[in-house]
C-alpha positions in Angstrom: 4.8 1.3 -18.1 3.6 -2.1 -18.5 5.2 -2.8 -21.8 8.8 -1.1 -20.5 7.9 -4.1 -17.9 7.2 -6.4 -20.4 10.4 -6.3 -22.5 12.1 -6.7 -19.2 9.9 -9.3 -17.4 7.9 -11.6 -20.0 6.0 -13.2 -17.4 4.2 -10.2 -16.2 0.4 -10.6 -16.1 -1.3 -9.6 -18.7 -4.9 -8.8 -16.6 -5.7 -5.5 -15.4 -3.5 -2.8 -14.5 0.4 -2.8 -12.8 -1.2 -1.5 -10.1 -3.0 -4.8 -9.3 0.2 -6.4 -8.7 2.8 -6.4 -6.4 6.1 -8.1 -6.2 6.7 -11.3 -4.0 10.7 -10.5 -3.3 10.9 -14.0 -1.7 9.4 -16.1 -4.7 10.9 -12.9 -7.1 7.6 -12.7 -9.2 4.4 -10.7 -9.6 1.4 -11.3 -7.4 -2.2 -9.9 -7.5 -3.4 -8.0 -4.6 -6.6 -10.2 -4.6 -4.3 -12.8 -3.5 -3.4 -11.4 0.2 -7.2 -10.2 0.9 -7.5 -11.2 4.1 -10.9 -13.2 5.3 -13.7 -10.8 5.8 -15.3 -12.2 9.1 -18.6 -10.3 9.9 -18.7 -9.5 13.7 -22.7 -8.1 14.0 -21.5 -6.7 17.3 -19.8 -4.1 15.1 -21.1 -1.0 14.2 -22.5 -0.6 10.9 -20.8 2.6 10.3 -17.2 0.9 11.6 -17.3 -2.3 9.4 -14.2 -2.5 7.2 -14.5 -4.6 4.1 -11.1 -5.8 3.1 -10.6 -4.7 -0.8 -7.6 -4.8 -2.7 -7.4 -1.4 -2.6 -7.6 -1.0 1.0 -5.1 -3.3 1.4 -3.1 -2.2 -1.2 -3.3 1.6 0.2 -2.9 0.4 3.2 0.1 -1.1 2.7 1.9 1.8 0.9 1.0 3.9 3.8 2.4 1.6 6.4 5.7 1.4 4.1 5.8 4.7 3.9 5.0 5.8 7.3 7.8 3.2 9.0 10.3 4.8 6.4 9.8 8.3 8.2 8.0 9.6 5.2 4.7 12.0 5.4 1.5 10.7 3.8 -1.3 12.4 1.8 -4.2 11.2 0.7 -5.9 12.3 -2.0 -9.0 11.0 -4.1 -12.9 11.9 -4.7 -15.5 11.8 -2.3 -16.3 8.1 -1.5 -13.4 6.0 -2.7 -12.1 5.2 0.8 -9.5 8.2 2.3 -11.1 8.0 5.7 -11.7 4.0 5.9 -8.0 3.3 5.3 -6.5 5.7 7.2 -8.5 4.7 10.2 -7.9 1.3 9.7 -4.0 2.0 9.6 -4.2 3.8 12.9 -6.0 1.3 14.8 -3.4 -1.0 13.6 -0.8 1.2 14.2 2.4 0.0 16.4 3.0 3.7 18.7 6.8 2.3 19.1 7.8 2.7 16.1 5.6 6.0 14.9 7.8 8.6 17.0 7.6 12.1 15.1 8.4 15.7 17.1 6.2 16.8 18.7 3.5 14.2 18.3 4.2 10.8 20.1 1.6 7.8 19.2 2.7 6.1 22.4 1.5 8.8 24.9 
């Protein structure tokens, strides 16, 4: 895929993998996800067990879900043990706005 993107778009970056980049639609070019990390500000009144490291790929998977999830599509997540299912779909739903996620018979706002 990345050379099909690469005869289209010459300014693609080379480094890792498509799916460390995203598209800036405002500035129209490719951005790593590394680049929107938010902060990570340790709170030690936090559990242990509840602390959420900001990754790229949390934030990335994160994102897609939200996308997704606001478009009225259903999510699955799928991956081996330890690489972070449960982390960033908790994360999502504590962030979650309950006005927008409306489905049948479950309502988010209730």
């Amino acid at each position: 895929m990345k050379s099909k993107i690469l005869k289209i778009y010459t300014s693609f970056p080379f480094e890792g993998d498509i799916y460390d980049y995203f598209i800036d639609f405002e500035k129209k070019e490719f951005k790593s996800w590394n680049d929107v990390i938010p902060e990570f500000v340790f709170d030690s009144s936090v559990s242990f067990f509840n602390i959420i490291v900001p990754t790229a790929d949390t934030y990335k998977f994160g994102y897609i879900i939200n996308k997704l999830m606001s478009g009225g599509f259903n999510v699955l997540l799928t991956g081996e043990t330890g690489v972070g299912k449960t982390i960033i779909m908790n994360e999502f739903l504590m962030k979650i706005n309950p006005e927008k996620f409306v489905y049948s018979n479950l309502n988010f706002s209730a």
